[in-house]
MARBA-3410 file (N, C-alpha, C, O; in Angstrom, 1 decimal):
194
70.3,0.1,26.5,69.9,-1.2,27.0,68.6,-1.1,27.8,67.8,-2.0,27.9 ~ 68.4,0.1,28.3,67.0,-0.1,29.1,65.8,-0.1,28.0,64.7,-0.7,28.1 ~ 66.2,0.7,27.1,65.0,1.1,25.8,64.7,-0.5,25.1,63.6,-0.8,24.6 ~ 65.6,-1.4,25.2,65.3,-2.8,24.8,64.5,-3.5,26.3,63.5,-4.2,26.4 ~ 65.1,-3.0,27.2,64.3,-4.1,28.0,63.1,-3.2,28.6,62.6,-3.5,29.7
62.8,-2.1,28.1,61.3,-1.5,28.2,60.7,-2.0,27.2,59.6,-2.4,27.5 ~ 60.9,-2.0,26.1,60.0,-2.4,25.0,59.8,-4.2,25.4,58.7,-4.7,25.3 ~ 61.0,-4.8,25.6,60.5,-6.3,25.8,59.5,-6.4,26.7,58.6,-7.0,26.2 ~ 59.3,-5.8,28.2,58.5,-6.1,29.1,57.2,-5.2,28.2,56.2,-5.5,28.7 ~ 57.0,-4.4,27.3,56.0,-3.7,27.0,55.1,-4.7,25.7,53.9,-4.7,25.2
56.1,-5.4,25.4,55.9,-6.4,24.3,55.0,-7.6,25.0,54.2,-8.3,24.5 ~ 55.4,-7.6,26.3,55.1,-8.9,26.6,54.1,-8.5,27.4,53.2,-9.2,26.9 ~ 53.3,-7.7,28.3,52.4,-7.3,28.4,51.1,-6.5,27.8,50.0,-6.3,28.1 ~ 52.0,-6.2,26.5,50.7,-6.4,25.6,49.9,-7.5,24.9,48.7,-7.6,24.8 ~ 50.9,-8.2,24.7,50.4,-9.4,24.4,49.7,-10.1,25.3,49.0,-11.0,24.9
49.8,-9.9,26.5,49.2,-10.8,27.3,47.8,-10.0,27.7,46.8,-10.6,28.0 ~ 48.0,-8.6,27.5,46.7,-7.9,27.6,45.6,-8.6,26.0,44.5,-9.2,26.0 ~ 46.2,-8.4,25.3,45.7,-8.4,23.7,44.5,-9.8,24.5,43.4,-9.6,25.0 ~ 45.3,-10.9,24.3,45.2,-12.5,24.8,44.2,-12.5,25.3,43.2,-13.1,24.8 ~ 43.9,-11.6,26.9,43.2,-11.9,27.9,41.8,-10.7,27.4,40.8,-11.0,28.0
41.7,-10.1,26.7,40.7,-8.5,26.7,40.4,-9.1,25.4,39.4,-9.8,25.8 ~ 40.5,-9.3,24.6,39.3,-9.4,23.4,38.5,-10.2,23.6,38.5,-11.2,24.3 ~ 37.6,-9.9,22.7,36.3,-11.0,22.3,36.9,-11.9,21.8,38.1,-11.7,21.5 ~ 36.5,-13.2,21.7,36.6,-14.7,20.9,35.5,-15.1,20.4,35.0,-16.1,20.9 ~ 34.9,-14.4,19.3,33.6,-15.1,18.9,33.8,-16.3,18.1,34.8,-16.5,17.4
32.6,-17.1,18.2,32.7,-18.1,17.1,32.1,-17.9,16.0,31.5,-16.8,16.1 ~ 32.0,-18.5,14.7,31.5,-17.9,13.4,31.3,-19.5,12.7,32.3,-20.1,12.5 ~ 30.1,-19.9,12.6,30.0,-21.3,12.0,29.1,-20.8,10.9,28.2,-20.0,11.1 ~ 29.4,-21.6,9.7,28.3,-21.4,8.5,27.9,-22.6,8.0,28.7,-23.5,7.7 ~ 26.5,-22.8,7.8,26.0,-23.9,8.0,25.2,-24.5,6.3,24.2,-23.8,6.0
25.4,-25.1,5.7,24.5,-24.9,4.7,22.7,-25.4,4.6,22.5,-26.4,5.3 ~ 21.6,-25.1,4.1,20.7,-25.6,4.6,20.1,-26.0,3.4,19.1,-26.8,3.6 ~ 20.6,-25.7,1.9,19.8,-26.1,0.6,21.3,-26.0,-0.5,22.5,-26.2,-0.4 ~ 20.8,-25.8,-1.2,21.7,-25.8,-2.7,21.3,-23.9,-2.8,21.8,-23.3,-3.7 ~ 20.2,-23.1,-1.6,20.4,-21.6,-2.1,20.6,-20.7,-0.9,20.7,-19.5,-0.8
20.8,-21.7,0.1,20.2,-20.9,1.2,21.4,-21.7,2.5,21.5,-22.9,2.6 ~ 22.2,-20.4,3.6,23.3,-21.0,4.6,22.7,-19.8,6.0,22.1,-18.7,6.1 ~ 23.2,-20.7,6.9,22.5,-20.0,8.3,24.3,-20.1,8.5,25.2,-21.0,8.3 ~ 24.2,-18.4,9.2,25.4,-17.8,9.7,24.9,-17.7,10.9,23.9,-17.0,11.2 ~ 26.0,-18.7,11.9,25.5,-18.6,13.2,27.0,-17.7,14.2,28.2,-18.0,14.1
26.8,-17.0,14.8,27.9,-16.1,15.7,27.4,-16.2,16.9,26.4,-15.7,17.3 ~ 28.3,-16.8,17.6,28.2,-16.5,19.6,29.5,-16.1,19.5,30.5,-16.2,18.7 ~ 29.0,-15.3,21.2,30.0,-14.7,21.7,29.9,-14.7,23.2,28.7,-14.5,23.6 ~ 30.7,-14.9,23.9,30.6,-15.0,25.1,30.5,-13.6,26.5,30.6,-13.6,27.7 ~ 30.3,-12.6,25.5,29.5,-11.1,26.3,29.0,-10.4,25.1,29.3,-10.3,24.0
28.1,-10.1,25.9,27.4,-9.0,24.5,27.8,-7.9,24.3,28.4,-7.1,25.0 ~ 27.5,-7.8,22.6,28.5,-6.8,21.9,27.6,-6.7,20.6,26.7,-7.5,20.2 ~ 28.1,-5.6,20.1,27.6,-5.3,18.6,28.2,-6.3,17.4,29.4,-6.3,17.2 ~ 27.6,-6.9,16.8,28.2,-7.7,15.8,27.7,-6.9,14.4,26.5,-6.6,14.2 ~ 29.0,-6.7,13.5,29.0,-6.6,11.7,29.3,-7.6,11.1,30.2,-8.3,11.6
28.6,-7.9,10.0,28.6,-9.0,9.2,28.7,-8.7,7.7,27.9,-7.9,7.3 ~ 29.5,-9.2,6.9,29.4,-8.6,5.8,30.2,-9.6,5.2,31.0,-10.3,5.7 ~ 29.6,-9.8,3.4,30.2,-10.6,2.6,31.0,-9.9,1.4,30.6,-9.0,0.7 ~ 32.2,-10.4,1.3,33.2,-9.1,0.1,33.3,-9.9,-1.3,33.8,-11.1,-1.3 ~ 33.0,-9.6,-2.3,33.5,-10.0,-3.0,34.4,-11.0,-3.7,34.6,-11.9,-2.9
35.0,-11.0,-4.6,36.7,-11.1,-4.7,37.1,-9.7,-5.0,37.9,-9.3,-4.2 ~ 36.8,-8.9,-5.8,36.5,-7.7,-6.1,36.9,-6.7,-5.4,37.8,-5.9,-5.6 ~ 35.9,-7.0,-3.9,36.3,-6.6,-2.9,34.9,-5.3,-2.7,35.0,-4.3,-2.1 ~ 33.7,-5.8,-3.6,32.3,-5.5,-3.8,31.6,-5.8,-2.7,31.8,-6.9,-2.1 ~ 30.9,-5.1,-2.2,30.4,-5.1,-0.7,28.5,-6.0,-1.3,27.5,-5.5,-1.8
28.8,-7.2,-0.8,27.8,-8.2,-1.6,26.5,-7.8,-0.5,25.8,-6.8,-0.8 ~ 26.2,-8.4,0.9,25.8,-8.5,2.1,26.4,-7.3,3.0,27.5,-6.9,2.7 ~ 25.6,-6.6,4.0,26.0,-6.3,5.6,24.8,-6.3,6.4,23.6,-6.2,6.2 ~ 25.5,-6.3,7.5,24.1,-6.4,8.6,24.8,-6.3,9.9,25.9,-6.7,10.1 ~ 24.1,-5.7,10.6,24.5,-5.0,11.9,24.0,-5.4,13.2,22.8,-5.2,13.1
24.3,-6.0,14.2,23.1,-6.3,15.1,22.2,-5.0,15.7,22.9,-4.1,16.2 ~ 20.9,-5.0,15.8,21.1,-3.6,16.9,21.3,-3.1,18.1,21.3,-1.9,18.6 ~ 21.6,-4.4,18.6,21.6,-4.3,20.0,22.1,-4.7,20.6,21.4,-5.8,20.5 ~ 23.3,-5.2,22.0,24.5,-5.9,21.9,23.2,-7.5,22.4,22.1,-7.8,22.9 ~ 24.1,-7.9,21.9,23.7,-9.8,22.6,25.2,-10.8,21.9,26.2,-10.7,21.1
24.5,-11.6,22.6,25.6,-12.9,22.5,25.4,-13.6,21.4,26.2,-14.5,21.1 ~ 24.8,-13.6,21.0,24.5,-14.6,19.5,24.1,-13.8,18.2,24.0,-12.6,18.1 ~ 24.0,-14.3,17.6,23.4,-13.8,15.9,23.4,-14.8,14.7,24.4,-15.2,14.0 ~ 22.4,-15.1,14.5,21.6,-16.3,13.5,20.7,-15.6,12.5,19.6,-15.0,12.6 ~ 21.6,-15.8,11.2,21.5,-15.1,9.6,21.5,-16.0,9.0,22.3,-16.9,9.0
20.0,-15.9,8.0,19.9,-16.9,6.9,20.1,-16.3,5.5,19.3,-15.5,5.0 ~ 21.3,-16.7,4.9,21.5,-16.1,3.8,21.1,-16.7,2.5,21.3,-17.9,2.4 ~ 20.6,-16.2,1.7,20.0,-16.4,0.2,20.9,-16.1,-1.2,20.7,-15.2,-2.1 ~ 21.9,-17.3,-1.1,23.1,-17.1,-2.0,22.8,-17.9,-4.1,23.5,-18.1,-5.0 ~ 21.6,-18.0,-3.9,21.1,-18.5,-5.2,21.5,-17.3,-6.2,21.7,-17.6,-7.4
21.5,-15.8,-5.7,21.8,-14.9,-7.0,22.8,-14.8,-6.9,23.0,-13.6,-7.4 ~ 24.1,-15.5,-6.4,25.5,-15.2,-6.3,25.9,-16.1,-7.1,25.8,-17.3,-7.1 ~ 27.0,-14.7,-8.5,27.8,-15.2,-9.2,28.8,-16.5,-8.5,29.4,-16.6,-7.5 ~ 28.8,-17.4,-9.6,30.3,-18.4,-8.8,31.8,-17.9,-9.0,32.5,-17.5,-10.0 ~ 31.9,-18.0,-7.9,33.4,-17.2,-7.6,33.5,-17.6,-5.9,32.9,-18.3,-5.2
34.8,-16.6,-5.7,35.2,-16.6,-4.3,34.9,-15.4,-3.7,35.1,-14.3,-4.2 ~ 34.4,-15.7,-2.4,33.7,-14.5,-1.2,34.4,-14.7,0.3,34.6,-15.7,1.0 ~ 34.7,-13.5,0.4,34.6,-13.6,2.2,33.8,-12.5,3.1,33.7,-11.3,3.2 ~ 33.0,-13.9,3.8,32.3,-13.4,4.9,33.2,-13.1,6.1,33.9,-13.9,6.5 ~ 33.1,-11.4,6.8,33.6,-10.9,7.7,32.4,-10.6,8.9,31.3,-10.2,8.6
33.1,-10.8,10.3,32.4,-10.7,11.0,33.8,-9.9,12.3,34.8,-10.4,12.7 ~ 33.0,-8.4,12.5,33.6,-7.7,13.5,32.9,-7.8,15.2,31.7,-7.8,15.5 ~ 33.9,-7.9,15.9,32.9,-7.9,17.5,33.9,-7.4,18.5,34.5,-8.1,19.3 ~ 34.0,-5.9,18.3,34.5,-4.9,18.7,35.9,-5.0,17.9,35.9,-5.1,16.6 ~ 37.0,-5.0,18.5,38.4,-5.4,18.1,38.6,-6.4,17.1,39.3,-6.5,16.1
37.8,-7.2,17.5,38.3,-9.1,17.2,37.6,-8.9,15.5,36.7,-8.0,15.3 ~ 38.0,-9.5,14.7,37.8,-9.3,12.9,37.9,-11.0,12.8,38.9,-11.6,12.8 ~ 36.3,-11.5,12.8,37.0,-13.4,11.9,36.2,-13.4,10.4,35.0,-13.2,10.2 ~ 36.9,-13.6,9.7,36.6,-14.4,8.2,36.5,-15.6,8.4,36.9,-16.4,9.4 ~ 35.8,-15.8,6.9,36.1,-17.1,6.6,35.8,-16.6,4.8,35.1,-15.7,4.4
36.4,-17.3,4.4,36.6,-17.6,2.6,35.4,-18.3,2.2,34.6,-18.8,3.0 ~ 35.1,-18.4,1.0,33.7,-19.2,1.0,33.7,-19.1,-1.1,33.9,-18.0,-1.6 ~ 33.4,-20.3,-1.7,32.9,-20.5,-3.3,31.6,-20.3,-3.4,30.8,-20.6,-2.4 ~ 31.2,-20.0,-4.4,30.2,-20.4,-4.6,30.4,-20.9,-6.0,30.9,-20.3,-6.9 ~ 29.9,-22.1,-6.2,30.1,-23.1,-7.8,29.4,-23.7,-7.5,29.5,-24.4,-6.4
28.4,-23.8,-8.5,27.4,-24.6,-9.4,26.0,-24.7,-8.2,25.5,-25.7,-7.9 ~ 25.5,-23.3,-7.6,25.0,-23.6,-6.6,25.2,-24.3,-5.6,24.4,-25.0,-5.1 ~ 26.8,-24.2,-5.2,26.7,-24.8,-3.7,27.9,-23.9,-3.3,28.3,-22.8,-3.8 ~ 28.2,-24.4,-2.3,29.0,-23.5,-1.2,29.8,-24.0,-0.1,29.5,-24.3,1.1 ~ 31.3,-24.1,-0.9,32.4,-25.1,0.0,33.1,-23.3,1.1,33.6,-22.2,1.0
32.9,-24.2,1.9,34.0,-23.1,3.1,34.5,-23.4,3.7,34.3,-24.5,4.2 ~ 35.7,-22.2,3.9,37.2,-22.4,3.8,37.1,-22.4,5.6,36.1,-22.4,6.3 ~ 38.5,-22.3,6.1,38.8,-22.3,7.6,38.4,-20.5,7.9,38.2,-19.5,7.2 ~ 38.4,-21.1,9.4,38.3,-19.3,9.7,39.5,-18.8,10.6,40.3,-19.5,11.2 ~ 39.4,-17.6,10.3,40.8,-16.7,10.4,40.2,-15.3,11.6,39.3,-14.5,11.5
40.9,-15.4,12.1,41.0,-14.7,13.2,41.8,-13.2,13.4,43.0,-13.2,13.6 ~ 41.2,-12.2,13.3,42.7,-11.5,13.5,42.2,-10.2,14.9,40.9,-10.1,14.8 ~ 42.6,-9.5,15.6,42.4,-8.7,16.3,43.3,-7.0,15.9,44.4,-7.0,15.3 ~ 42.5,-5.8,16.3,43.2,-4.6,16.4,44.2,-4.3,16.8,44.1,-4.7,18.0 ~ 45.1,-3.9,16.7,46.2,-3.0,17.1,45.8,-2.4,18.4,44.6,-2.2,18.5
46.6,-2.2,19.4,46.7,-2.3,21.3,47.5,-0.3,20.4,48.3,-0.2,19.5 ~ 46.9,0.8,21.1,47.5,1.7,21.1,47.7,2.7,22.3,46.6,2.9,22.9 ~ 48.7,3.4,22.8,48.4,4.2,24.4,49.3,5.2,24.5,50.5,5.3,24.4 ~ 48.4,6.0,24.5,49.4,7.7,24.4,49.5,8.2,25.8,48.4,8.4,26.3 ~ 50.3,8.4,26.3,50.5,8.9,27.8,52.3,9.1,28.1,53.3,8.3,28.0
52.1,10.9,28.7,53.2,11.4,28.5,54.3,11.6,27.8,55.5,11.7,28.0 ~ 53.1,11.8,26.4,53.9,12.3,24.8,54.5,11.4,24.5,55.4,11.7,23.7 ~ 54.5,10.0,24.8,54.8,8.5,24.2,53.7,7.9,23.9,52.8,7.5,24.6 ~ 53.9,7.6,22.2,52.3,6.7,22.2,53.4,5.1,21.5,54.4,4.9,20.7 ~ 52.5,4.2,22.5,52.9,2.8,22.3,51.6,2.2,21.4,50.4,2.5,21.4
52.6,1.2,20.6,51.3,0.3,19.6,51.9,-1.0,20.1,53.0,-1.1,20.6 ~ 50.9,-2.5,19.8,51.2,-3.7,19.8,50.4,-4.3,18.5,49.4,-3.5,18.5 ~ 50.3,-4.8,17.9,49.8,-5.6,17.0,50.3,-6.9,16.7,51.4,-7.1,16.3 ~ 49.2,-8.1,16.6,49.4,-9.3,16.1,49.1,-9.4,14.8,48.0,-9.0,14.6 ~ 49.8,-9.7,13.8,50.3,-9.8,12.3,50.3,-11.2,12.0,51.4,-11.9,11.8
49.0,-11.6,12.1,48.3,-12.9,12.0,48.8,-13.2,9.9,49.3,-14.3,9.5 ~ 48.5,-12.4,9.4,48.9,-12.4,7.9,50.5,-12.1,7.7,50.9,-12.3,6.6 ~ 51.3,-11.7,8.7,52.8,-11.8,8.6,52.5,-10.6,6.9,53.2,-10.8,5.9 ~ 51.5,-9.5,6.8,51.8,-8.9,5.9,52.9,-7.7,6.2,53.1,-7.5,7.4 ~ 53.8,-6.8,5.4,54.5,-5.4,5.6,53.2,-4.5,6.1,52.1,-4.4,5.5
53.5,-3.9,7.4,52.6,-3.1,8.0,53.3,-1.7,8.2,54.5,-1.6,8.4 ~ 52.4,-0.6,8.1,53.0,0.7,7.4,52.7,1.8,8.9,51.5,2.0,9.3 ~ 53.3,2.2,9.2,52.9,3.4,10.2,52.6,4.5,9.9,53.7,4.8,9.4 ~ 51.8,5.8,9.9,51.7,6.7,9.8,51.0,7.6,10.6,49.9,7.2,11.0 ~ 51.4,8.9,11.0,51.2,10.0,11.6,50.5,11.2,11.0,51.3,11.8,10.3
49.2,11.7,10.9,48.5,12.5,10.5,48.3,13.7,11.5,47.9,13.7,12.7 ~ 48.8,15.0,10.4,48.1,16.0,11.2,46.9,16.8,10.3,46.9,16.7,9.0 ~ 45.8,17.5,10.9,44.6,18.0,9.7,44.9,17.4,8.5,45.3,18.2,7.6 ~ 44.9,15.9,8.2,45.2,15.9,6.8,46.7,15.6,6.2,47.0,14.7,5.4 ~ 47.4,16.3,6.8,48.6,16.3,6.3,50.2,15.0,6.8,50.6,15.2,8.0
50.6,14.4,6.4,51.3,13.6,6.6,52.6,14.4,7.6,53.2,15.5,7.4 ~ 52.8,13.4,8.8,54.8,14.4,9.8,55.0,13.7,9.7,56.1,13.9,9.2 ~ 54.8,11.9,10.0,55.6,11.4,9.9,54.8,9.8,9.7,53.7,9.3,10.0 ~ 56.2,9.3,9.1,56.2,7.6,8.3,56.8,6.3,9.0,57.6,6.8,9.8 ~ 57.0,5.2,9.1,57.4,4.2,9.2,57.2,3.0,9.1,56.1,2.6,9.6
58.1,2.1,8.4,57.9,0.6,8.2,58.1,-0.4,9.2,59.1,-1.1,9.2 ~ 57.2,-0.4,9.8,57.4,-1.5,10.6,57.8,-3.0,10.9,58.1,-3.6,11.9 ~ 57.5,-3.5,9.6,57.8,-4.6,8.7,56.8,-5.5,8.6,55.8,-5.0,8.0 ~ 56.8,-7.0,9.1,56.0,-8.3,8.7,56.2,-9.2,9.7,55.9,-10.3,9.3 ~ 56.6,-9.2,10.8,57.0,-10.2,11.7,55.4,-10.2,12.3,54.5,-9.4,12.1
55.4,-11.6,13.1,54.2,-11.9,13.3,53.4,-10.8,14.8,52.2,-10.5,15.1 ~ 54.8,-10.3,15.4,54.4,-9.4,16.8,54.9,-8.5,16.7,56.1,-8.6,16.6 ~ 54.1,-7.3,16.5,55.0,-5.9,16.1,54.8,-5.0,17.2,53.7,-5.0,17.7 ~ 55.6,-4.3,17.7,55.6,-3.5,19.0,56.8,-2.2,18.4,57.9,-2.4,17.9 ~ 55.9,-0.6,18.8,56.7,0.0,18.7,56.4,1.0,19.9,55.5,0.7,20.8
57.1,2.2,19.9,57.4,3.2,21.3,57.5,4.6,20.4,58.0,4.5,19.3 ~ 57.1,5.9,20.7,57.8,7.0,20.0,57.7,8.1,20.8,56.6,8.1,21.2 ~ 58.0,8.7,21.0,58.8,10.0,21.6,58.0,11.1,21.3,58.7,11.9,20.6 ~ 57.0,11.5,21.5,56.5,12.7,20.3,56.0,14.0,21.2,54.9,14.5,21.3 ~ 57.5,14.3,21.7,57.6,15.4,22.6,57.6,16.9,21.9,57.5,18.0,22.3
57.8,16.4,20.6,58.7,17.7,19.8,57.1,17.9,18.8,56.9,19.0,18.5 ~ 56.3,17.1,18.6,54.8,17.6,18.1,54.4,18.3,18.6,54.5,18.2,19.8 ~ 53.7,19.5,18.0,53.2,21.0,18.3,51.7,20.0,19.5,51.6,18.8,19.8 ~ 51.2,20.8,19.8,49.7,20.7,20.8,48.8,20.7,19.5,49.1,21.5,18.6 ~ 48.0,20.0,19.5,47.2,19.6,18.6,46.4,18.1,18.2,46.5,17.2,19.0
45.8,18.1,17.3,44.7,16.8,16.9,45.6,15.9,16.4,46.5,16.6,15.9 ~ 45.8,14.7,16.2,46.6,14.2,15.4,46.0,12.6,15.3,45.4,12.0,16.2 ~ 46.3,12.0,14.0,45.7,11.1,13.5,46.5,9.9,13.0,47.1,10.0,11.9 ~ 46.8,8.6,13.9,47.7,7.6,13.5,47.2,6.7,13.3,46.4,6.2,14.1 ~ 47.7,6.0,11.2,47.1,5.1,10.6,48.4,3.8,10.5,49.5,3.9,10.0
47.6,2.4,11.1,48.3,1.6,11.0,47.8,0.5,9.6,46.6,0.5,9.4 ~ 48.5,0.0,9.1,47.8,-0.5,7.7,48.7,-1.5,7.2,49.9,-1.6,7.5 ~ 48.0,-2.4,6.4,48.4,-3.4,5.5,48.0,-3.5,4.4,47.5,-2.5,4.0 ~ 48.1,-4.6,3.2,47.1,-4.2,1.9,45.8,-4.5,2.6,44.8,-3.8,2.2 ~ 45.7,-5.2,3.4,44.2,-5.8,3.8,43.9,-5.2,4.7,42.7,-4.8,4.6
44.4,-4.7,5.8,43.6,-3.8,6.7,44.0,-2.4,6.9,45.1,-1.9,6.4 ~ 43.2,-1.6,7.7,43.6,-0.6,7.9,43.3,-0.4,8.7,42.1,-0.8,8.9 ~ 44.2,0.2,9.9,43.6,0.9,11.9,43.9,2.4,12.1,45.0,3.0,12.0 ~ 42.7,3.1,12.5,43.0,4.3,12.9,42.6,4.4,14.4,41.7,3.7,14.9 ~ 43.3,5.3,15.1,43.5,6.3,16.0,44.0,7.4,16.4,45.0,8.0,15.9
43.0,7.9,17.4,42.9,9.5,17.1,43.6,9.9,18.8,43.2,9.5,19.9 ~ 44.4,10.6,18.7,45.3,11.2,19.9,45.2,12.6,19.8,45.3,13.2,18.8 ~ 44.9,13.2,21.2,45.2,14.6,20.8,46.4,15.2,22.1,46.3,14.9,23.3 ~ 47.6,16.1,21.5,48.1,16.2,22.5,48.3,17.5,22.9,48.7,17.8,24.0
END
């Protein structure tokens, strides 16, 4: 009973950490011709912003990096040599990950809503490492344990929209060790050493 009502109070203060600590950037795409869209990104502290457009494919079309943190970022994109099909533009600002979906047909460019998702909350302290994650895509999310390389251990976490786990890892030798959290769509690493 206490292992439930540690993980509830741990569940719920992650979440409220998650809530309150990330970035919230905004990500508006603007069209300006039949070849040509200004990607506009604020953010309300400065940070590094990645920008990148995927394929369907999943072909790395566009990237661009800011160099230097600031609050804003204004990109004029030149989508006249883009096959018609479907694209998503990604935009990272630290933790925080927003898409948006986007066509391109017949030289123009309908876009979709934007989507929001943030990193996985991880904390290793006194051979217990805790995760929190929001599972904005409600996808099966996969747990794994790396040591040099080599797989110790596995778990399915499932698909629920708030996933919280706890583990014990008193019985792991002293060493580097490498935990991958994953979906089809994303993947999170962290690196613990204990």
């Amino acid at each position: 009973m206490k292992t439930i009502k540690f993980l509830s109070v741990f569940a719920l203060v992650a979440v409220v950490g998650i809530a309150t600590a990330v970035e919230k950037p905004k990500m508006n795409v603007i069209a300006l011709s039949d070849e040509k869209a200004l990607i506009a990104v604020a953010n309300e502290n400065p940070a590094y912003f990645e920008l990148s457009i995927l394929a369907e494919n999943g072909d790395l079309v566009y990237y661009k990096e800011s160099a230097t943190e600031t609050t804003d970022l204004r990109q004029i994109i030149n989508y006249s040599n883009m096959d018609n099909g479907l694209y998503t533009l990604k935009l990272k600002v630290k933790d925080t990950y927003v898409s948006r979906d986007f066509e391109i047909k017949n030289s123009s460019m309908i876009v979709g809503e934007t989507k929001m998702k943030y990193a996985p909350h991880f904390d290793f302290n006194s051979d217990i490492l805790k995760l929190s994650y929001l599972n904005f895509d409600e996808e099966n999310v996969r747990f794994k344990i790396y040591s040099n390389g080599e797989l110790v251990f596995e778990n399915k976490l499932g698909k629920e929209f708030v996933l919280n786990a706890g583990y014990n890892l008193s019985k792991l030798e002293k060493g580097k060790y490498q935990v991958e959290l994953a979906t089809l769509s994303q993947q999170f690493i962290y690196d613990f050493e204990k």
